[in-house]
ROKE-711309 format. One line per field, with one value per residue: residue in one letter; x, y, z of N, C-alpha, C, O in turn. Coordinates in nm, 3 decimals. Layout:
N
r [A, ...]
n.u [X, ...]
n.v [Y, ...]
n.w [Z, ...]
ca.u [X, ...]
ca.v [Y, ...]
ca.w [Z, ...]
c.u [X, ...]
c.v [Y, ...]
c.w [Z, ...]
o.u [X, ...]
o.v [Y, ...]
o.w [Z, ...]
***
This chain:
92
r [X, X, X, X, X, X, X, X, X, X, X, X, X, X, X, X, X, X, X, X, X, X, X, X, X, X, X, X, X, X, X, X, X, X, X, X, X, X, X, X, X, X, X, X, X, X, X, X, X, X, X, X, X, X, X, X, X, X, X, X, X, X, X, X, X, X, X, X, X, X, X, X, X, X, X, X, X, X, X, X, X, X, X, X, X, X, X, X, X, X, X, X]
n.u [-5.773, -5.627, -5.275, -5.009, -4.741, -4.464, -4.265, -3.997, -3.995, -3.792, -3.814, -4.098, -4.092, -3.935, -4.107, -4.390, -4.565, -4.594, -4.635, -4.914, -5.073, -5.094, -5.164, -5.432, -5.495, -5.597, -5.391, -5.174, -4.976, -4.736, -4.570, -4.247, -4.014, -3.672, -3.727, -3.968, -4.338, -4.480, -4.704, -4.948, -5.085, -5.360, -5.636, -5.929, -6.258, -6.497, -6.784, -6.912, -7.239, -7.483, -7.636, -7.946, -8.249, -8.546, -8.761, -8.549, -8.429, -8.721, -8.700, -8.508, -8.552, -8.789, -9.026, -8.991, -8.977, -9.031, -8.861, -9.046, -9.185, -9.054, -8.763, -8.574, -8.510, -8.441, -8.224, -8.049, -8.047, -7.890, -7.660, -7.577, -7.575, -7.334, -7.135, -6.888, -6.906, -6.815, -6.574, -6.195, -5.939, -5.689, -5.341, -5.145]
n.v [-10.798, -10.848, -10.961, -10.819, -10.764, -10.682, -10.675, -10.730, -10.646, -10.877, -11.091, -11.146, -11.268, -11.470, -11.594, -11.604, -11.817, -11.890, -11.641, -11.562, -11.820, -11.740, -11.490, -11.549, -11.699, -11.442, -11.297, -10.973, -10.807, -10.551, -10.421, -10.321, -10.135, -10.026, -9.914, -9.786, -9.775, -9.989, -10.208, -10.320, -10.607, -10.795, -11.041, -11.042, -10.807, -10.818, -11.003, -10.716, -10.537, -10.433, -10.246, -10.120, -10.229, -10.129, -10.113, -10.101, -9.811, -9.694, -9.719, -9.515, -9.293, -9.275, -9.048, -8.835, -8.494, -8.488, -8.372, -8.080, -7.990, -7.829, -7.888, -7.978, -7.782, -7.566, -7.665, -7.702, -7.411, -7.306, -7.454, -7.364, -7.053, -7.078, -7.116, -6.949, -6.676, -6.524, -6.625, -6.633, -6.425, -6.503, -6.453, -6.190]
n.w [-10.268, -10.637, -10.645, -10.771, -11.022, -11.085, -11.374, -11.592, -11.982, -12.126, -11.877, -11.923, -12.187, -12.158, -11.984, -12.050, -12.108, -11.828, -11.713, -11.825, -11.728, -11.482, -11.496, -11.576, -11.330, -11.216, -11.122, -11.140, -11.389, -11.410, -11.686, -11.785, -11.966, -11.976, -11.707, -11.717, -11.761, -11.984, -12.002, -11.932, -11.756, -11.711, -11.583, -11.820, -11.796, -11.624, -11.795, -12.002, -11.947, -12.168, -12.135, -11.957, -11.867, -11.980, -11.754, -11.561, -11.602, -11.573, -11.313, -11.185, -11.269, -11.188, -10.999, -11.179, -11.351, -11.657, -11.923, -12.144, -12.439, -12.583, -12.516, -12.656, -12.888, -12.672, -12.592, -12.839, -12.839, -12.626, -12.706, -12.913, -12.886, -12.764, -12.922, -13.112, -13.270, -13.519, -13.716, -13.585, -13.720, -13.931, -13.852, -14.079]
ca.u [-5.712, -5.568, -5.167, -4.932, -4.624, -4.386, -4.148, -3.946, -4.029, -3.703, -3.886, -4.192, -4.073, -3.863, -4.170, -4.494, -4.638, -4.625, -4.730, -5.041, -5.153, -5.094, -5.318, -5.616, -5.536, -5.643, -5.274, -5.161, -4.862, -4.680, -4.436, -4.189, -3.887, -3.610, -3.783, -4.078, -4.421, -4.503, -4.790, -5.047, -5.158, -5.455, -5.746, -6.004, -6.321, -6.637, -6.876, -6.979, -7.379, -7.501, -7.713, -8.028, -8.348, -8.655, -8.782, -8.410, -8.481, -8.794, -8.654, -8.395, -8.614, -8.871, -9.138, -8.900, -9.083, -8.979, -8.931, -9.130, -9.196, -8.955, -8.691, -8.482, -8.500, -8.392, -8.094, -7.971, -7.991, -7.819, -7.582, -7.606, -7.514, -7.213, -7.064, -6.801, -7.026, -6.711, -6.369, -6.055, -5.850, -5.587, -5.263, -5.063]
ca.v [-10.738, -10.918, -10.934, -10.721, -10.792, -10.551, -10.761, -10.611, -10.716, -10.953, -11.157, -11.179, -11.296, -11.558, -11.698, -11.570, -11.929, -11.912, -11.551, -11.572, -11.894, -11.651, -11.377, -11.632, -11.705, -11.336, -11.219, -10.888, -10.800, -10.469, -10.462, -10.251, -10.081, -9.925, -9.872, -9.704, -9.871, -10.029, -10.241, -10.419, -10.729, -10.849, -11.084, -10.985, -10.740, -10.934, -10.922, -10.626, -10.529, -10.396, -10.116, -10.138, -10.261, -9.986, -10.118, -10.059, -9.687, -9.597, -9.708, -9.480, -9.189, -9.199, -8.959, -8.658, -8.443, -8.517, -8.277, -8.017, -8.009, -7.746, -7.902, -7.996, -7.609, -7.475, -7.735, -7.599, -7.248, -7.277, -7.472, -7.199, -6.933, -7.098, -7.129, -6.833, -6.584, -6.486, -6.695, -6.519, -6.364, -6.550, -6.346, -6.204]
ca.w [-10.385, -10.645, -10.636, -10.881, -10.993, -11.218, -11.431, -11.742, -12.123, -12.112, -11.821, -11.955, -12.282, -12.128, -11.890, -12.134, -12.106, -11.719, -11.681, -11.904, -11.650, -11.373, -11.502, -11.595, -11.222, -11.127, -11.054, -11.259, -11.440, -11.474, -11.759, -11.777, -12.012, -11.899, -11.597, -11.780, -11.713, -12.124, -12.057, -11.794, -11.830, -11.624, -11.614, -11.825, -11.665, -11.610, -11.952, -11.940, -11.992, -12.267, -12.069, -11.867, -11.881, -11.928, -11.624, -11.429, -11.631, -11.512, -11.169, -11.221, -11.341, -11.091, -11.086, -11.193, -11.433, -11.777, -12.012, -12.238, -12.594, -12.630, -12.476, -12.767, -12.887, -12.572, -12.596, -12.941, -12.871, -12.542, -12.767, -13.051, -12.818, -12.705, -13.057, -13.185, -13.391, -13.585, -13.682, -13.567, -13.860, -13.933, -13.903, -14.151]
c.u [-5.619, -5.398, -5.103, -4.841, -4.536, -4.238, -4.159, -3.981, -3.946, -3.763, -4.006, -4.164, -4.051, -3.969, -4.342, -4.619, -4.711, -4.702, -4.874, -5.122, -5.156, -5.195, -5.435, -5.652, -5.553, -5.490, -5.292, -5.021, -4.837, -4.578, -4.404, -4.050, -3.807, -3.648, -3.951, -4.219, -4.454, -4.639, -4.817, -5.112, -5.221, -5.569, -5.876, -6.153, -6.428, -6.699, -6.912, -7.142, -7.392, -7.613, -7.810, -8.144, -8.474, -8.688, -8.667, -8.440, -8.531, -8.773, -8.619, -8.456, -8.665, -8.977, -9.055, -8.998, -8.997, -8.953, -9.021, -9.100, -9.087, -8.837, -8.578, -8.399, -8.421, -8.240, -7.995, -7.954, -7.941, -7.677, -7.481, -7.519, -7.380, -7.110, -6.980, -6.930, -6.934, -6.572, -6.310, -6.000, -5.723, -5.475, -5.152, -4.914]
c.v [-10.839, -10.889, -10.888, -10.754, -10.752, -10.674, -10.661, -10.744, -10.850, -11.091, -11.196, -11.258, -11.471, -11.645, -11.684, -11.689, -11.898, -11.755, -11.581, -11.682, -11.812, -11.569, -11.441, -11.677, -11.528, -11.243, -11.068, -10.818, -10.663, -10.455, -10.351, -10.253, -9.991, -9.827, -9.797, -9.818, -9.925, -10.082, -10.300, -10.531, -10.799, -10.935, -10.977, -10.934, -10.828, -10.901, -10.798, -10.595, -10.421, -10.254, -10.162, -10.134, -10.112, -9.983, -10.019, -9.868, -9.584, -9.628, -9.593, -9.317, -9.136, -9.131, -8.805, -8.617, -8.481, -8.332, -8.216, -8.056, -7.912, -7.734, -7.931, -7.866, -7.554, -7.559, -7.644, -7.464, -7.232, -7.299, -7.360, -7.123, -6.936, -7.082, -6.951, -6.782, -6.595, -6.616, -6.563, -6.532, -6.486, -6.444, -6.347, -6.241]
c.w [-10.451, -10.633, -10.795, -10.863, -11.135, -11.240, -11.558, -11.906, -12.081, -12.086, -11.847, -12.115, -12.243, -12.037, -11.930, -12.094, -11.931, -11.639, -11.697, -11.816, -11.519, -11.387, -11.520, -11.433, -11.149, -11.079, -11.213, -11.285, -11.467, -11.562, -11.761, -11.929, -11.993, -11.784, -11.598, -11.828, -11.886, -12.118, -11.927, -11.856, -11.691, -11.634, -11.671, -11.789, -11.667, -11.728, -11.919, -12.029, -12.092, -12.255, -11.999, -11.948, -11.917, -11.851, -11.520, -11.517, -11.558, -11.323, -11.141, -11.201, -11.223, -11.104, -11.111, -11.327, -11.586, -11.884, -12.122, -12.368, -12.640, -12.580, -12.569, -12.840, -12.794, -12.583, -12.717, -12.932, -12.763, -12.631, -12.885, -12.996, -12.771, -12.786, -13.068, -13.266, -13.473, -13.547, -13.693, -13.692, -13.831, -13.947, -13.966, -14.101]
o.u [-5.545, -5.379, -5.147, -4.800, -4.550, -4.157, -4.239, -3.984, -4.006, -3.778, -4.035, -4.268, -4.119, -3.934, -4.422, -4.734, -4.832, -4.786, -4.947, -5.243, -5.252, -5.296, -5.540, -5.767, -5.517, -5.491, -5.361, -4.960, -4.911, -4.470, -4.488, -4.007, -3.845, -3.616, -4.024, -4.209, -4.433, -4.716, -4.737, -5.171, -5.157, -5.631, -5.918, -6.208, -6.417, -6.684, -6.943, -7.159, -7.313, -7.655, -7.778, -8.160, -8.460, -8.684, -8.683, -8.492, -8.489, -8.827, -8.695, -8.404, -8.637, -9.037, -9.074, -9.074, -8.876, -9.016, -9.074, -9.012, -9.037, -8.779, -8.471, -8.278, -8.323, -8.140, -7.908, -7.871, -7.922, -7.594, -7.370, -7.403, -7.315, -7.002, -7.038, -7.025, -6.951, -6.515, -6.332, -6.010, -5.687, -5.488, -5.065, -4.823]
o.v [-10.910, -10.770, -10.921, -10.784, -10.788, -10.727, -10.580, -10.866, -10.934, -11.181, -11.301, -11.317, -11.566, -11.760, -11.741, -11.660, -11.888, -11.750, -11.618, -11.659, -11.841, -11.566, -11.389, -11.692, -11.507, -11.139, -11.059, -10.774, -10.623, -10.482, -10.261, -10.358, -9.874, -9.709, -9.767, -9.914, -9.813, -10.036, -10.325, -10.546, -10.842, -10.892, -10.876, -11.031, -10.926, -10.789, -10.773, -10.624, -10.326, -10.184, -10.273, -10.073, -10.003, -9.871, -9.922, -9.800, -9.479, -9.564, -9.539, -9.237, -9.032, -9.137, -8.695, -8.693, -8.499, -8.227, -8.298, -8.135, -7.934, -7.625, -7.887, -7.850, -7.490, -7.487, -7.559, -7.400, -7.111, -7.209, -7.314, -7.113, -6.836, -7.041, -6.851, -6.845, -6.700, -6.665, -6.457, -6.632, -6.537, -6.354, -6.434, -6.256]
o.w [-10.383, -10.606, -10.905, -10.751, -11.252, -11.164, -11.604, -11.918, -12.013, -12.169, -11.789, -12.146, -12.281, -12.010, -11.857, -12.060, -11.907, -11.550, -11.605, -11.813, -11.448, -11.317, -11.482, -11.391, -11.033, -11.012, -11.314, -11.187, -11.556, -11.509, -11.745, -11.978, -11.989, -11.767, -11.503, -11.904, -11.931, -12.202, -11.837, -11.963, -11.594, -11.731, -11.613, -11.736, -11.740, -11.775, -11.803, -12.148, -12.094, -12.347, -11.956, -12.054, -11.860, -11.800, -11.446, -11.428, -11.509, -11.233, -11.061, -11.123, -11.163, -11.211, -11.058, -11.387, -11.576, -11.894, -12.197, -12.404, -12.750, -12.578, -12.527, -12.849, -12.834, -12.580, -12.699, -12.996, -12.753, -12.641, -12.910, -13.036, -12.741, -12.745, -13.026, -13.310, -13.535, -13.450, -13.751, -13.763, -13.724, -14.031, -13.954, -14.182]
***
């Protein structure tokens, strides 16, 4: 795990240069005001991917049954049904 280390605005102001080489080395910074946590500052997360392959998909999938033609339908009117029939009155 990497190491954490809670310093107040003040301190970080005053050593900014030497933090900021700290976090590119993997450490991570809690800042603080008046004791009250303000901000984190950590190396940033690995790229992240842009989603999965169709292949990694139909991995994924399997042979599960897919659905019907009237699956879209049955979606909205579960949806439908969920909805308010009526707005509440507003009161006088």
């Amino acid at each position: 795990m990497a190491m954490e280390t809670t310093l107040n605005e003040h301190d970080l102001a005053a050593a900014l240069s030497r933090v900021l080489n700290r976090v590119r080395d993997g450490e991570r910074f809690l800042v603080e005001r008046n004791g009250q946590l303000l901000a984190v500052l950590s190396p940033p997360m690995a790229e992240p991917t842009l989603g999965i392959t169709g292949e990694d998909l139909l991995a994924r999938i399997g042979d599960r049954r897919m659905p019907g033609d009237g699956f879209a339908d049955d979606i909205e009117a579960a949806r439908t049904g969920l909805l308010p029939t009526a707005r509440p009155a507003w009161p006088d």
